[in-house]
Chimera marker file (.cmm) of the C-alpha trace (Angstrom):
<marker_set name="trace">
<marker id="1" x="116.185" y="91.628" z="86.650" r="1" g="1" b="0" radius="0.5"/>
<marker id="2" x="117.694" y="88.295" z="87.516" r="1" g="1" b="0" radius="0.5"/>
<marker id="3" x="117.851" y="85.787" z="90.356" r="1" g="1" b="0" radius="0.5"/>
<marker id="4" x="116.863" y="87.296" z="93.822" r="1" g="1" b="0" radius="0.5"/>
<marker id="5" x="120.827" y="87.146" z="95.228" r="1" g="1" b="0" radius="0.5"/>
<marker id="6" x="121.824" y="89.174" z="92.258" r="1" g="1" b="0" radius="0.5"/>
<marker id="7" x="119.417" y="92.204" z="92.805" r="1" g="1" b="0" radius="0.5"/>
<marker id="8" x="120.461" y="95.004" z="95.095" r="1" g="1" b="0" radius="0.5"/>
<marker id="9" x="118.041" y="97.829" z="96.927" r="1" g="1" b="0" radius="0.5"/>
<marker id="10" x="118.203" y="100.878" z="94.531" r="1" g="1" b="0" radius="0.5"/>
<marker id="11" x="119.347" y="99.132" z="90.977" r="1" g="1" b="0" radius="0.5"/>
<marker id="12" x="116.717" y="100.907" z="88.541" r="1" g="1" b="0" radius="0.5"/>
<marker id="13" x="115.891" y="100.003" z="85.194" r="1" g="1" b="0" radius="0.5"/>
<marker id="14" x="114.622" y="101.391" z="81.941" r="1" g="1" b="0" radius="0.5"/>
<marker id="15" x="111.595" y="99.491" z="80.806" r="1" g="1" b="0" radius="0.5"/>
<marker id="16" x="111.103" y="101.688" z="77.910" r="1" g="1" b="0" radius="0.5"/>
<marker id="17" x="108.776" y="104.722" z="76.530" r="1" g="1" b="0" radius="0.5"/>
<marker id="18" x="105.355" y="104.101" z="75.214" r="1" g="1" b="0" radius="0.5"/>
<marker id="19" x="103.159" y="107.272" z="73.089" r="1" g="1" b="0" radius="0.5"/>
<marker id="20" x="99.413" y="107.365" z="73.631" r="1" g="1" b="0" radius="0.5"/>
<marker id="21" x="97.658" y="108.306" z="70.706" r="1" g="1" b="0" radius="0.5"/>
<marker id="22" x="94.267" y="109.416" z="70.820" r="1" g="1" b="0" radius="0.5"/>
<marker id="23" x="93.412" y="106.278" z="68.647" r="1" g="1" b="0" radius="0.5"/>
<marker id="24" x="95.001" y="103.814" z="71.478" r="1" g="1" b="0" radius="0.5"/>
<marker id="25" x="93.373" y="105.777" z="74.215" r="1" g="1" b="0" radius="0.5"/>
<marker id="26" x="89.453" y="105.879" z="72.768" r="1" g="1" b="0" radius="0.5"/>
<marker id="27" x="90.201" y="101.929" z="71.798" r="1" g="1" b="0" radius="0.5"/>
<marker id="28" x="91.393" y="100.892" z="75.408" r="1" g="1" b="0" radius="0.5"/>
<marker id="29" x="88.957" y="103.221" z="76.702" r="1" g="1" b="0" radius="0.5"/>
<marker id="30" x="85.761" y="102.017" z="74.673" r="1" g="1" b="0" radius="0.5"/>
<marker id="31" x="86.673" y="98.296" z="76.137" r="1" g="1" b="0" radius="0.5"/>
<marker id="32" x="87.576" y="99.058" z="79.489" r="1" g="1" b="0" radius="0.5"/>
<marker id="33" x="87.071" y="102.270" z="80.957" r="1" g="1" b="0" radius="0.5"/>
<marker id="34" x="84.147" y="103.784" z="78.717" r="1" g="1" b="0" radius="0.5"/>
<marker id="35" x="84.364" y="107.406" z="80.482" r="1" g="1" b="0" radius="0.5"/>
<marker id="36" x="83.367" y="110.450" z="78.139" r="1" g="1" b="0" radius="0.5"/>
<marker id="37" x="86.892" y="112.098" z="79.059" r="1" g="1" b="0" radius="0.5"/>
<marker id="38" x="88.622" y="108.770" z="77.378" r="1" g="1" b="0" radius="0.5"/>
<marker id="39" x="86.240" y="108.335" z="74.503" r="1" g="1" b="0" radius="0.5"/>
<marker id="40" x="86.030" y="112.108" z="73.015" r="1" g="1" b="0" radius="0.5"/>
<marker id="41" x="88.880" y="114.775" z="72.694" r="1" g="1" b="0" radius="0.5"/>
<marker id="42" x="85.636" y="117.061" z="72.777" r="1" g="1" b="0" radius="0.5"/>
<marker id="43" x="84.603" y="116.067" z="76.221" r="1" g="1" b="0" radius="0.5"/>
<marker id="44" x="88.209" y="115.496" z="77.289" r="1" g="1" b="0" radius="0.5"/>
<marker id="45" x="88.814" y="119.105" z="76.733" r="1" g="1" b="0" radius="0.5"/>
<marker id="46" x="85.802" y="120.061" z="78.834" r="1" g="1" b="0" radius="0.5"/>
<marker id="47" x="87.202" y="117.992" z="81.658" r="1" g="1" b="0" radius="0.5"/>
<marker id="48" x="89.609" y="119.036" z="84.119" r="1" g="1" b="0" radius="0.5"/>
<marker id="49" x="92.126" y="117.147" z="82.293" r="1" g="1" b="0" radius="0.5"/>
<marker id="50" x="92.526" y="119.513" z="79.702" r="1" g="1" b="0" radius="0.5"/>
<marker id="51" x="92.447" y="116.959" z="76.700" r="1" g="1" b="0" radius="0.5"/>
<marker id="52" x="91.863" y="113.211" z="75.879" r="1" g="1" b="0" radius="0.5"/>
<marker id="53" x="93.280" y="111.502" z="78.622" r="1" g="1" b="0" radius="0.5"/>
<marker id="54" x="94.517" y="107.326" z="78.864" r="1" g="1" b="0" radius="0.5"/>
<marker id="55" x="92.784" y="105.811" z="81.353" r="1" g="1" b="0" radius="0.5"/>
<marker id="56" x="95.118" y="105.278" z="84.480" r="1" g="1" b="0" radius="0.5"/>
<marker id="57" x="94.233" y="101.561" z="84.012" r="1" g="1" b="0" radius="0.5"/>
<marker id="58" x="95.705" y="101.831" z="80.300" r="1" g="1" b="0" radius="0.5"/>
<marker id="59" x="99.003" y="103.532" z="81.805" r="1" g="1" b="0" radius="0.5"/>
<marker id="60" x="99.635" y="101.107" z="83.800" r="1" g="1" b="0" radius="0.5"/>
<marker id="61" x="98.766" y="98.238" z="81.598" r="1" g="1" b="0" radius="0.5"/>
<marker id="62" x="101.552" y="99.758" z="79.318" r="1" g="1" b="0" radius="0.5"/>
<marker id="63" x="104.053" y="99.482" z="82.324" r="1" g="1" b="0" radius="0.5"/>
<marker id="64" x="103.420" y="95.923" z="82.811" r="1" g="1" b="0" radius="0.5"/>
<marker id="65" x="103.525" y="95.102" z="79.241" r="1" g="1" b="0" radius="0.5"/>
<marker id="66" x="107.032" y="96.866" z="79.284" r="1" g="1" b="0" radius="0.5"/>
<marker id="67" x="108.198" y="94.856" z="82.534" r="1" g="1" b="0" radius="0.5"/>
<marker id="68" x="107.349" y="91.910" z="80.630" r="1" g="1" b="0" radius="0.5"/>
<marker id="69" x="108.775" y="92.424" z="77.510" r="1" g="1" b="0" radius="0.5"/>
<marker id="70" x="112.233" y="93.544" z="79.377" r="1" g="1" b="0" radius="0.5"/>
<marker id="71" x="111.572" y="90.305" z="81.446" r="1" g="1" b="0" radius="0.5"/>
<marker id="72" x="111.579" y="88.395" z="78.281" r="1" g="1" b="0" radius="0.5"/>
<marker id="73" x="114.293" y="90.543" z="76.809" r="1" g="1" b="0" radius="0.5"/>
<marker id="74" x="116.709" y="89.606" z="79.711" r="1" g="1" b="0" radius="0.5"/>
<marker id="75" x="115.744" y="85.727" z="79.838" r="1" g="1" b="0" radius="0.5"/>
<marker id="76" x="117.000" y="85.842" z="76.397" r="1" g="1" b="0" radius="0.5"/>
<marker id="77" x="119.975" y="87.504" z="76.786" r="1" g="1" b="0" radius="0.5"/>
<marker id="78" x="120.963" y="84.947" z="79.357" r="1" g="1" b="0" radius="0.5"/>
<marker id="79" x="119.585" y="81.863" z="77.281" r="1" g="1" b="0" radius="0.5"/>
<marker id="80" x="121.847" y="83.415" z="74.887" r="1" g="1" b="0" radius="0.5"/>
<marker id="81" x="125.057" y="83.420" z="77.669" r="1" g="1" b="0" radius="0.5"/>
<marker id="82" x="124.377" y="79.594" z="78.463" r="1" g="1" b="0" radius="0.5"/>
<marker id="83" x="122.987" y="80.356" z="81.666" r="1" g="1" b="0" radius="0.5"/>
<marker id="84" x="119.815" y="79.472" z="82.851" r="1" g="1" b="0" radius="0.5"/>
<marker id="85" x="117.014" y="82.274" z="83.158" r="1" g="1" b="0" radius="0.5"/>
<marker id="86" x="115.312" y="83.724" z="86.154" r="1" g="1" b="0" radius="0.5"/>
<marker id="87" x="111.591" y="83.505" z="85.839" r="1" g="1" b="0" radius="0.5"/>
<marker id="88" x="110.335" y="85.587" z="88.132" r="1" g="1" b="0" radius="0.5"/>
<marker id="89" x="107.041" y="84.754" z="90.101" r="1" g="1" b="0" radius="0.5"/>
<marker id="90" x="103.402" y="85.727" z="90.634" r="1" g="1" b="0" radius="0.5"/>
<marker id="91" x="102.932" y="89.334" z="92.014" r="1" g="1" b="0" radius="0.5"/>
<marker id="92" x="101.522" y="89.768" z="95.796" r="1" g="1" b="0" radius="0.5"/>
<marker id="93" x="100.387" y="92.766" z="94.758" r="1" g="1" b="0" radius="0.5"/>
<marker id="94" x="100.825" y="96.405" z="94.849" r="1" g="1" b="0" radius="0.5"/>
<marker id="95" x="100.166" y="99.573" z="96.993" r="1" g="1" b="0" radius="0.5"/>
<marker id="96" x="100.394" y="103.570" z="96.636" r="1" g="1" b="0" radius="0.5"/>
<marker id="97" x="99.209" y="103.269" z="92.806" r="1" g="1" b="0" radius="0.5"/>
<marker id="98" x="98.910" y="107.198" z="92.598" r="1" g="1" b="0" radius="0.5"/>
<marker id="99" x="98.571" y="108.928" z="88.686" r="1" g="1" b="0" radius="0.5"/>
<marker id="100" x="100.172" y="112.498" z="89.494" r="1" g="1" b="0" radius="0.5"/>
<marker id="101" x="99.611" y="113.669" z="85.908" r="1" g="1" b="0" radius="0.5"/>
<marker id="102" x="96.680" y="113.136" z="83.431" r="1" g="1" b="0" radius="0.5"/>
<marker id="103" x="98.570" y="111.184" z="80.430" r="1" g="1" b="0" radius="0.5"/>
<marker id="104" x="97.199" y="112.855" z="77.062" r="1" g="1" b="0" radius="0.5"/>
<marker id="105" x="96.683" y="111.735" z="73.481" r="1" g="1" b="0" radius="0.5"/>
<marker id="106" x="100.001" y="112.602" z="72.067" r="1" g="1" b="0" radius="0.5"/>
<marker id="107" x="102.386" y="111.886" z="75.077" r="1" g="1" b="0" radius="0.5"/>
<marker id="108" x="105.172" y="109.564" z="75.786" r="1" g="1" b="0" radius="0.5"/>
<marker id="109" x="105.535" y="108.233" z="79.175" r="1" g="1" b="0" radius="0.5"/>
<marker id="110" x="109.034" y="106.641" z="80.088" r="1" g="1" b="0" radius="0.5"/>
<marker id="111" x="108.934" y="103.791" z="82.323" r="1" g="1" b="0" radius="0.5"/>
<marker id="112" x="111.290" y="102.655" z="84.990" r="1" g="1" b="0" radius="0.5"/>
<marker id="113" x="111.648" y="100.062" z="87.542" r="1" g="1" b="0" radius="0.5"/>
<marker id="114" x="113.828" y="100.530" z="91.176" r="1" g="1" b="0" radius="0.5"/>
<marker id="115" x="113.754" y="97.879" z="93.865" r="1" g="1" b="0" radius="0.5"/>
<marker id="116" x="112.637" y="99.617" z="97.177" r="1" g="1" b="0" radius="0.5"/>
<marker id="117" x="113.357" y="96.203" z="99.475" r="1" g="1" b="0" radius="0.5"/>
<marker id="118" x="114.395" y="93.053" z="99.394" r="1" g="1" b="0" radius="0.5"/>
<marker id="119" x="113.489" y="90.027" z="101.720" r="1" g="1" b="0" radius="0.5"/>
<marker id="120" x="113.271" y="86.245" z="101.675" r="1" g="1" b="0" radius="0.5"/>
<marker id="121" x="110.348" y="84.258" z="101.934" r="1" g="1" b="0" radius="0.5"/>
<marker id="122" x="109.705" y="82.715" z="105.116" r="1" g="1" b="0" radius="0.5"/>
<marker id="123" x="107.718" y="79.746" z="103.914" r="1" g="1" b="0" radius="0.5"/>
<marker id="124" x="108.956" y="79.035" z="100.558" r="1" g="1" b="0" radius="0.5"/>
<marker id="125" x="112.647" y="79.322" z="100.751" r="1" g="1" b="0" radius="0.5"/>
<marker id="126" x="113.136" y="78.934" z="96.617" r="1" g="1" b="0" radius="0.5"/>
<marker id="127" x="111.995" y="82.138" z="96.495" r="1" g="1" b="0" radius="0.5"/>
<marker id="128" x="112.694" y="85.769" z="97.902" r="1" g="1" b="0" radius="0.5"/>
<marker id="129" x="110.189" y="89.343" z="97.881" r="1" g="1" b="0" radius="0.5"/>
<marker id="130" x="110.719" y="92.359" z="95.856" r="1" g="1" b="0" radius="0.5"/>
<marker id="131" x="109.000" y="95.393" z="96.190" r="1" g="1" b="0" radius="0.5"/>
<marker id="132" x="109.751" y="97.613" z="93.315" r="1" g="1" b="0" radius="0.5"/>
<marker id="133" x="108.461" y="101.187" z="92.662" r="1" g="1" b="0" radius="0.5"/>
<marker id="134" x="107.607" y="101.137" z="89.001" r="1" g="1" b="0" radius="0.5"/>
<marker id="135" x="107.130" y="104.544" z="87.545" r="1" g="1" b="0" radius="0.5"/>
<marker id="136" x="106.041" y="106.144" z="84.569" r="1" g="1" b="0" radius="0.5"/>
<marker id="137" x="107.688" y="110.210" z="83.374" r="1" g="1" b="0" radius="0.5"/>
<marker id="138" x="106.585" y="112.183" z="80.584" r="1" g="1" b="0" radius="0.5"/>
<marker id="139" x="107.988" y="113.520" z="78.195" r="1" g="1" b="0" radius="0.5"/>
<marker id="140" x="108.457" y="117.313" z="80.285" r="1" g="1" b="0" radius="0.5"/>
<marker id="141" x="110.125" y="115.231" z="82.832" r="1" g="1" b="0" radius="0.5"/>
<marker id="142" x="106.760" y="115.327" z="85.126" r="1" g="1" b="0" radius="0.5"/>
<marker id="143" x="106.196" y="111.861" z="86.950" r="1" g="1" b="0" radius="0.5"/>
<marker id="144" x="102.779" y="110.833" z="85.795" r="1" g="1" b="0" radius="0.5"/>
<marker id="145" x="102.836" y="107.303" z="87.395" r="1" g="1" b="0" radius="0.5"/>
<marker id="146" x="104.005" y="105.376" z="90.332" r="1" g="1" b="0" radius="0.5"/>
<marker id="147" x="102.794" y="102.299" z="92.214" r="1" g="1" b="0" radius="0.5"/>
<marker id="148" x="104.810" y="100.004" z="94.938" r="1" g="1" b="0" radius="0.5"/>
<marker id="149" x="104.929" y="96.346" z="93.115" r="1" g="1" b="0" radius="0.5"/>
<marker id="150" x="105.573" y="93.152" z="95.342" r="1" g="1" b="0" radius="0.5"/>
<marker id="151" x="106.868" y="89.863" z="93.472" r="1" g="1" b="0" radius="0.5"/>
<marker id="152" x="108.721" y="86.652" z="93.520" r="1" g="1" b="0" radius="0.5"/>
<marker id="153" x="111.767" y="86.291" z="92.523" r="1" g="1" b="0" radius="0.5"/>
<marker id="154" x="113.693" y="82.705" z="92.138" r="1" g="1" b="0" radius="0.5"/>
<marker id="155" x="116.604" y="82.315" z="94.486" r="1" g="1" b="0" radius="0.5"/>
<marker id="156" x="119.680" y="80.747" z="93.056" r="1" g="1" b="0" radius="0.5"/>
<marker id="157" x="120.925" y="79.009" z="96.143" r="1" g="1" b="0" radius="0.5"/>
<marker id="158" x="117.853" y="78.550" z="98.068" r="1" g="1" b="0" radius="0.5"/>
<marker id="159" x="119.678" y="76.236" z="100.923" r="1" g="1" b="0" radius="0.5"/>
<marker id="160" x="121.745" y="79.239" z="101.540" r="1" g="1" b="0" radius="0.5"/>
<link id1="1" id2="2" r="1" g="1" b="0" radius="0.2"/>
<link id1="2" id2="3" r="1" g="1" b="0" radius="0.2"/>
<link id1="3" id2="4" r="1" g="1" b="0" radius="0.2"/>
<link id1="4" id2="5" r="1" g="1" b="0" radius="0.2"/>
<link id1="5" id2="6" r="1" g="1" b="0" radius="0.2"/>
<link id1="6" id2="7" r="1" g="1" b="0" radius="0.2"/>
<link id1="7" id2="8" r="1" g="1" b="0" radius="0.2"/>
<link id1="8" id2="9" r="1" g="1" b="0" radius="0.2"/>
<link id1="9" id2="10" r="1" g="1" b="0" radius="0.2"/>
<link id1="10" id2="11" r="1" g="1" b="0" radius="0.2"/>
<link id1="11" id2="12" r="1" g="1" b="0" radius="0.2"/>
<link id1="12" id2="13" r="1" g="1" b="0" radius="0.2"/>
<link id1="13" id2="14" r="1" g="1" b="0" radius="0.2"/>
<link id1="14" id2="15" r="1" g="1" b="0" radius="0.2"/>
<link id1="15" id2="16" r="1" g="1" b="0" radius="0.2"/>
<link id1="16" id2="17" r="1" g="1" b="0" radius="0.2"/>
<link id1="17" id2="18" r="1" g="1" b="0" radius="0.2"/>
<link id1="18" id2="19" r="1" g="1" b="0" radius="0.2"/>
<link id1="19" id2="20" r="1" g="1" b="0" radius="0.2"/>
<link id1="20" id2="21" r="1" g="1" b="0" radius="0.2"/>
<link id1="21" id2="22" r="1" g="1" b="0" radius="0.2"/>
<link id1="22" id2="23" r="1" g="1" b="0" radius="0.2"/>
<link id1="23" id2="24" r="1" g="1" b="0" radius="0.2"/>
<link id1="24" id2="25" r="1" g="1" b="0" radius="0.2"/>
<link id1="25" id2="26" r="1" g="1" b="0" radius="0.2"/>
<link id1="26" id2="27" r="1" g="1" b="0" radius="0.2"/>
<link id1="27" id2="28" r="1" g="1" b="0" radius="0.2"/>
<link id1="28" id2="29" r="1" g="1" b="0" radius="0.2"/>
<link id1="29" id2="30" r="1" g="1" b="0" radius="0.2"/>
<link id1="30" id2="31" r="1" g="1" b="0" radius="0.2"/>
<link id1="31" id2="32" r="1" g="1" b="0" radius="0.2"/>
<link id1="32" id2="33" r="1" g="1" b="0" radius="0.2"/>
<link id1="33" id2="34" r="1" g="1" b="0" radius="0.2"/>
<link id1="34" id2="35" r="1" g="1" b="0" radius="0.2"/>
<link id1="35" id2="36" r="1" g="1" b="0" radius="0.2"/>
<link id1="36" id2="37" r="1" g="1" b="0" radius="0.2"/>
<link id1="37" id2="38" r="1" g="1" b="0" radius="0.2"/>
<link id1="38" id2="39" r="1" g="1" b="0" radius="0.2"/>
<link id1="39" id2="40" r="1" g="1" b="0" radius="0.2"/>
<link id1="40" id2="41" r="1" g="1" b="0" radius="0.2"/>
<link id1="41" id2="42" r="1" g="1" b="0" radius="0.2"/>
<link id1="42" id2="43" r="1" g="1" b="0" radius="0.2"/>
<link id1="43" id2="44" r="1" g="1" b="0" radius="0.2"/>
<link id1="44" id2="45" r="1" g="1" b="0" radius="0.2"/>
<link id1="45" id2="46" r="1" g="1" b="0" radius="0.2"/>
<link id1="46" id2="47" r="1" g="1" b="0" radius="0.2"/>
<link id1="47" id2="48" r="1" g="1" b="0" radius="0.2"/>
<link id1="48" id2="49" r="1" g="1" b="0" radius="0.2"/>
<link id1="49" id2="50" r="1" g="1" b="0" radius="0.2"/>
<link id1="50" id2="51" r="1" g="1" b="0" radius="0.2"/>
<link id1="51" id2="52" r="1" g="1" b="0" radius="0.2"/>
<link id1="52" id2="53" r="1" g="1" b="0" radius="0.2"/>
<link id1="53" id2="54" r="1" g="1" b="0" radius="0.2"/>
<link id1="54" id2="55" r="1" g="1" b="0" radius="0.2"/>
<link id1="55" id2="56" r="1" g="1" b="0" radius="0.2"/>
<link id1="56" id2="57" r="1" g="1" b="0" radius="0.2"/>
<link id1="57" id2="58" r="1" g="1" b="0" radius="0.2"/>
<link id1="58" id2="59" r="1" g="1" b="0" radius="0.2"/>
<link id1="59" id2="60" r="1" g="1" b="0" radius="0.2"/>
<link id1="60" id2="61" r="1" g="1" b="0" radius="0.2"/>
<link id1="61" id2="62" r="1" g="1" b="0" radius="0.2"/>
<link id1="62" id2="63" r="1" g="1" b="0" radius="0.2"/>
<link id1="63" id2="64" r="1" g="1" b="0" radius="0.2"/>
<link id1="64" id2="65" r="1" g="1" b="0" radius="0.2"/>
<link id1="65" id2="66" r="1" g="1" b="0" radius="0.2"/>
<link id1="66" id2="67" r="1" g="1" b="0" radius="0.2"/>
<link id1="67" id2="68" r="1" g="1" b="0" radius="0.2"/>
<link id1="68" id2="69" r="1" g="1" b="0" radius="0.2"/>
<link id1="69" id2="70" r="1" g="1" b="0" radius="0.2"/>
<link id1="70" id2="71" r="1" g="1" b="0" radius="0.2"/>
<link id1="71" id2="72" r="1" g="1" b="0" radius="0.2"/>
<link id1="72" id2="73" r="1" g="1" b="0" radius="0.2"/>
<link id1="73" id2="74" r="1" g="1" b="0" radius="0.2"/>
<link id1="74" id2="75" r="1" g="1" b="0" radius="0.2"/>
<link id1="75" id2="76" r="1" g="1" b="0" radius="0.2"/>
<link id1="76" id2="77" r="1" g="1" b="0" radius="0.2"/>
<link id1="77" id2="78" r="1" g="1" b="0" radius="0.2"/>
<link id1="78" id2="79" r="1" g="1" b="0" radius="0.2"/>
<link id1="79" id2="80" r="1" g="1" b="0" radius="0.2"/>
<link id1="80" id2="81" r="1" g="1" b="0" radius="0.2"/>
<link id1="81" id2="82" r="1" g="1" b="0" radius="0.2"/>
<link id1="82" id2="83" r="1" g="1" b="0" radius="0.2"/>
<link id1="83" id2="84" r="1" g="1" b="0" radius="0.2"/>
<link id1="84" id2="85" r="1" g="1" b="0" radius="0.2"/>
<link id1="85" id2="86" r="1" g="1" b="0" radius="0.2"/>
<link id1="86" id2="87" r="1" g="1" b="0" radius="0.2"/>
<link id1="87" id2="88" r="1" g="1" b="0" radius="0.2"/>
<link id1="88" id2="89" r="1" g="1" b="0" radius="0.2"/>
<link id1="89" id2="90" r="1" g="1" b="0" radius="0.2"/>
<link id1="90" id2="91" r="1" g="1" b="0" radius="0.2"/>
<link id1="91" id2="92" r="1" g="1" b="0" radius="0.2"/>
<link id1="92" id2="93" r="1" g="1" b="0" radius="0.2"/>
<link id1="93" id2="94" r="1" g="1" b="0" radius="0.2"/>
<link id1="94" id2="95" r="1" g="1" b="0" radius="0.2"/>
<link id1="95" id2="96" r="1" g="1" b="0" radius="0.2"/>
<link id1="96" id2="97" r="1" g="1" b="0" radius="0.2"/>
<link id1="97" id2="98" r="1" g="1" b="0" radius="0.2"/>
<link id1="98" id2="99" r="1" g="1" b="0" radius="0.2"/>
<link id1="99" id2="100" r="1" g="1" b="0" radius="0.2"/>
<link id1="100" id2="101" r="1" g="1" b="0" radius="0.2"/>
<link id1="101" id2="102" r="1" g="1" b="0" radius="0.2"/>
<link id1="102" id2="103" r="1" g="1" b="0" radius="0.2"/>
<link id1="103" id2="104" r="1" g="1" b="0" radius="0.2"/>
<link id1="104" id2="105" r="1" g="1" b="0" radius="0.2"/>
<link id1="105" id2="106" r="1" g="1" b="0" radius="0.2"/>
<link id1="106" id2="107" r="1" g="1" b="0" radius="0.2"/>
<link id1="107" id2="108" r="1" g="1" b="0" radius="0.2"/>
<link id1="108" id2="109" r="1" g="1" b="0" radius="0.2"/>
<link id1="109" id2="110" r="1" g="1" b="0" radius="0.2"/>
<link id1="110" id2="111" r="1" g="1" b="0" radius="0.2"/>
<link id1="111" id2="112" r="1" g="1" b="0" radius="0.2"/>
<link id1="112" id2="113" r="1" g="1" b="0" radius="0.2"/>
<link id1="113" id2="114" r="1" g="1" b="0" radius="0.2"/>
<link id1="114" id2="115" r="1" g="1" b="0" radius="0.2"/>
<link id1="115" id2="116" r="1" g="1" b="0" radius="0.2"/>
<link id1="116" id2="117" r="1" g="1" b="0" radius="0.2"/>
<link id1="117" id2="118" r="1" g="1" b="0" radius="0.2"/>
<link id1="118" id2="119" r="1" g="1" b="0" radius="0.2"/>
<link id1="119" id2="120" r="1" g="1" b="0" radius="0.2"/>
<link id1="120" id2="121" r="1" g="1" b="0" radius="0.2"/>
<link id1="121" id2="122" r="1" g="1" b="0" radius="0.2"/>
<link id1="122" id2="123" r="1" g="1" b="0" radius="0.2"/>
<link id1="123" id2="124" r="1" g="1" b="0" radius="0.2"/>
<link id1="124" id2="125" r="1" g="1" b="0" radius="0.2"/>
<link id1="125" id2="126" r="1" g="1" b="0" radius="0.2"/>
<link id1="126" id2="127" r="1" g="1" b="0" radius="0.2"/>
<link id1="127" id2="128" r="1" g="1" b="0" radius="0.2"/>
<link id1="128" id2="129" r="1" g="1" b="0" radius="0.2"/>
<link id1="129" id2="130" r="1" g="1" b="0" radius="0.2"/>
<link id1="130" id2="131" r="1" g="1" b="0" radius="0.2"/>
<link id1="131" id2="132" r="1" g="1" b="0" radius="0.2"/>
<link id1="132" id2="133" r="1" g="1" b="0" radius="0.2"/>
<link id1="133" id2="134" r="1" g="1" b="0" radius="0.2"/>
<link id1="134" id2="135" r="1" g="1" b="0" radius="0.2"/>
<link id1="135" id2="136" r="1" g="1" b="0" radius="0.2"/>
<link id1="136" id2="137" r="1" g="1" b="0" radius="0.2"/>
<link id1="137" id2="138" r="1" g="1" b="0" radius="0.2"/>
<link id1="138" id2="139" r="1" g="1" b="0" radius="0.2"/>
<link id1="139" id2="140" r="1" g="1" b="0" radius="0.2"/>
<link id1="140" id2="141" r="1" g="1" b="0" radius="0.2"/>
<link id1="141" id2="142" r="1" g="1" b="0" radius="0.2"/>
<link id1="142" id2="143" r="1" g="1" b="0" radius="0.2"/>
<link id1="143" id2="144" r="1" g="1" b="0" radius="0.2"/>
<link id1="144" id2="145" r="1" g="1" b="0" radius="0.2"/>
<link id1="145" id2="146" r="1" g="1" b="0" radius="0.2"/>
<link id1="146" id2="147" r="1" g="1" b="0" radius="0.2"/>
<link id1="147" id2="148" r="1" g="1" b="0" radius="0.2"/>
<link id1="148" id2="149" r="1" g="1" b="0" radius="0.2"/>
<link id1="149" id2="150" r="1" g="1" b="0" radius="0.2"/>
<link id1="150" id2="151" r="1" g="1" b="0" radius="0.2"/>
<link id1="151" id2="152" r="1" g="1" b="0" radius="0.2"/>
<link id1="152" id2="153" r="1" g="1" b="0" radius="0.2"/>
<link id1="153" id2="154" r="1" g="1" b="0" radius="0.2"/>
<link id1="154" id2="155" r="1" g="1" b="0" radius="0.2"/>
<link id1="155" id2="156" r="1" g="1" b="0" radius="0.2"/>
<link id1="156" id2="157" r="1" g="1" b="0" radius="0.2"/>
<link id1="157" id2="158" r="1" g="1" b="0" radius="0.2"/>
<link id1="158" id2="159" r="1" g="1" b="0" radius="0.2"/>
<link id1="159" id2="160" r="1" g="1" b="0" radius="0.2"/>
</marker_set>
């Protein structure tokens, strides 16, 4: 998203759409969240979620592998300008992670990305502090994902 001065309260971005196939979900699932609603469409259909659901740990490992890559896709695309790339900072963390709607084998979630505030750093002044709501909609237009990201993000002109 670019260099902290260059980033207003309310830009939104498309990070992309990812499908979970039942495949992807018992494979994430069997590694890192080995619950019998993850690992069987049998037992998924017995649960309240209806079905095979991702884990909410695999949804939202897809959204940060889709900030990333749009990240990388936008350091790039300046490279490619002649002008030097932001590279954003660690993450403080996040808050509010909520997952409104059990993500099934078969759909497609589409990601986006809107900056909620903006502030600078008080003790490291090369750098100001995003909070972003990243989000995650399927493919019914049902939001199945939010959570309230905080980063660091490179000032250009950190002297003014």
């Amino acid at each position: 998203m670019g260099f902290f001065e260059d980033i207003e309260v309310g830009q939104r971005r498309d990070l992309g759409s990812f499908t979970f196939t039942a495949d992807d979900i018992k494979r994430f699932a069997a590694q890192f969240d080995p619950q019998r609603f993850h690992l069987s469409e049998e037992e998924g259909r017995k649960s309240l979620f209806g079905g095979l659901a991702a884990s909410g740990w695999h949804v939202g490992s897809v959204c940060m592998k889709l900030l990333v890559a749009d990240g990388q896709r936008q350091a790039a695309e300046a490279v490619a300008r002649g002008e030097t790339p932001a590279v954003w900072g660690p993450s403080h963390g996040f808050r509010e992670l909520r997952w409104l709607k059990p993500v099934l084998a078969g759909d497609t979630i589409s990601f986006t990305i809107e900056i909620v505030s903006k502030r600078f750093s008080a003790s490291r002044l090369e750098w100001g502090i995003l909070q972003a709501r990243n989000t995650g909609t399927n493919q019914r237009g049902e939001l199945a994902y939010s959570v309230l990201a905080t980063a660091f993000v490179p000032r250009r002109n950190p002297a003014a």
